[in-house]
C-alpha positions in Angstrom: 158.1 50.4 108.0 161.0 51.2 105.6 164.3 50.4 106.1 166.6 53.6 107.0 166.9 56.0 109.1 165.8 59.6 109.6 168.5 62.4 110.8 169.2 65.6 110.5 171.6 66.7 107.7 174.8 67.5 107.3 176.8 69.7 104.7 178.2 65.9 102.9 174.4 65.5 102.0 174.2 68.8 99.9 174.8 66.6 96.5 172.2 63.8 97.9 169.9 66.6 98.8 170.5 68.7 95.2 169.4 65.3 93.6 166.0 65.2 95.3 165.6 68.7 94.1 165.6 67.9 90.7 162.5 65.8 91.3 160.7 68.8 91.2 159.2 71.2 88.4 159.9 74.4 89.7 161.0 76.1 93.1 164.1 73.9 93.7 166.7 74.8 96.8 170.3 75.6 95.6 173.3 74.6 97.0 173.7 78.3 98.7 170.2 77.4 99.8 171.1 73.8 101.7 174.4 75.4 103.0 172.7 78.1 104.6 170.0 75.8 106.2 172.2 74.0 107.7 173.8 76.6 110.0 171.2 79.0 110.6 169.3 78.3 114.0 165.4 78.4 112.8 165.4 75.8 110.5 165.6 71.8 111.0 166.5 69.9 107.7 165.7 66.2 107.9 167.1 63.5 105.5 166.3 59.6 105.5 168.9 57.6 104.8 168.6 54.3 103.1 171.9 51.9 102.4 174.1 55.1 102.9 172.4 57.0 100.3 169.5 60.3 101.3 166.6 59.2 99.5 164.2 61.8 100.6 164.5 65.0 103.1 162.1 67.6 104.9 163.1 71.5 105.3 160.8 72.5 108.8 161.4 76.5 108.8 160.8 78.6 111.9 160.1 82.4 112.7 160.6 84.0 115.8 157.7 85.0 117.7 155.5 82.6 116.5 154.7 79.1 118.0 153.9 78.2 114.0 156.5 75.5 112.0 156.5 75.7 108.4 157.1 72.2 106.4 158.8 73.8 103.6 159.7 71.2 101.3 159.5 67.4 101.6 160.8 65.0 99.0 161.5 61.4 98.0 163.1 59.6 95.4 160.6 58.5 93.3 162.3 54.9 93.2 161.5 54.8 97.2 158.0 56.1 96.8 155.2 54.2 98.4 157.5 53.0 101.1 155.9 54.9 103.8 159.7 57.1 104.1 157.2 60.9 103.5 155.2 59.6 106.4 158.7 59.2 108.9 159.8 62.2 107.5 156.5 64.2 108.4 156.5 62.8 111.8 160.3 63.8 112.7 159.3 67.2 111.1 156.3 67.0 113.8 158.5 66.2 116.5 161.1 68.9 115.9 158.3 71.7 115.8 157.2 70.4 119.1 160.9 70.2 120.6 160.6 74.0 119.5 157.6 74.7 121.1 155.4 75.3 118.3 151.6 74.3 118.6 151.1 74.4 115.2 152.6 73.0 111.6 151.6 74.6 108.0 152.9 73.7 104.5 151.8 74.5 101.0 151.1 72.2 97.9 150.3 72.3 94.1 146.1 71.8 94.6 146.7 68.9 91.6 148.9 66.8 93.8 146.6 64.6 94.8 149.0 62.2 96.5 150.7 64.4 98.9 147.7 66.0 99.9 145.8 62.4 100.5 149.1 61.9 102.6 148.5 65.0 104.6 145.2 64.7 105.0 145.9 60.7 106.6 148.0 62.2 109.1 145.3 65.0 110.3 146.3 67.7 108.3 143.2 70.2 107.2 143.1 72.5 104.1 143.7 76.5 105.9 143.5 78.6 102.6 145.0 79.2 99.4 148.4 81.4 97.9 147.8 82.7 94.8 150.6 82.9 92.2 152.5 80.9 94.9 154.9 78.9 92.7 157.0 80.1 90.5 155.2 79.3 87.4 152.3 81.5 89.1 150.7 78.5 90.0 148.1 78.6 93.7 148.9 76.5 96.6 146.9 75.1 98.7 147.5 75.8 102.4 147.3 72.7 104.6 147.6 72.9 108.3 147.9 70.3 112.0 147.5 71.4 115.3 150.5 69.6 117.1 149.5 67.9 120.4 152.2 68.7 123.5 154.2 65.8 124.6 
């Protein structure tokens, strides 16, 4: 079990947050982007906090009339990789669909991720379909889904 904490974030994390982003090729959150996740009332954005710094965060996204949670992004610092903090942050983002009454949790990921999806897959996660041109460098994702169990 790593050492931190997962909470939900707060507008002071945007620059922690903007830093993860940069770990990834394409399809990064902007500032505008954080500051409007973080007061709109269908989305939960996560952060794990390690020695006062956010070393890796989870977007959970949420439509009305449907009992579906989207994990929309989840990052760590690849200097805290392997420490088990994507597996924390996947259950918290669990835990909030539930506390919202969804049944049901979907993401996407790039097919050639092999990690991630080997980390999904672990924690019961099943492969749902495929987005074409679903990145935007009009690469496919793969569409991974869990059935959440009630409390």
């Amino acid at each position: 079990m790593p050492e931190g904490r997962v909470r939900r974030a707060r507008r002071g994390d945007i620059a922690g947050l903007l830093a993860l982003e940069s770990h990834f090729p394409t399809d990064r959150l902007s500032r505008a982007n954080f500051r409007h996740l973080l007061t709109r009332g269908h989305a939960d954005l996560l952060v794990f906090e390690q020695d006062a710094r956010v070393v890796g965060d989870a977007v959970i996204l949420y439509r009305r009339g449907t009992h579906t949670a989207r994990l929309y992004s989840l990052v760590t610092n690849p200097a805290h990789r392997g420490q088990g903090i994507a597996t924390r942050l996947i259950a918290a983002a669990e835990r909030a669909a539930r506390h919202r009454r969804c049944n049901r949790i979907c993401l996407e990921a790039r097919p050639g991720n092999r990690a991630a999806i080997g980390l999904y897959r672990a924690l019961g996660y099943y492969a749902a379909g495929r987005r074409a041109g679903f990145y935007e460098d009009g690469r496919d994702a793969l569409v991974l889904e869990k059935h959440l169990a009630s409390r």
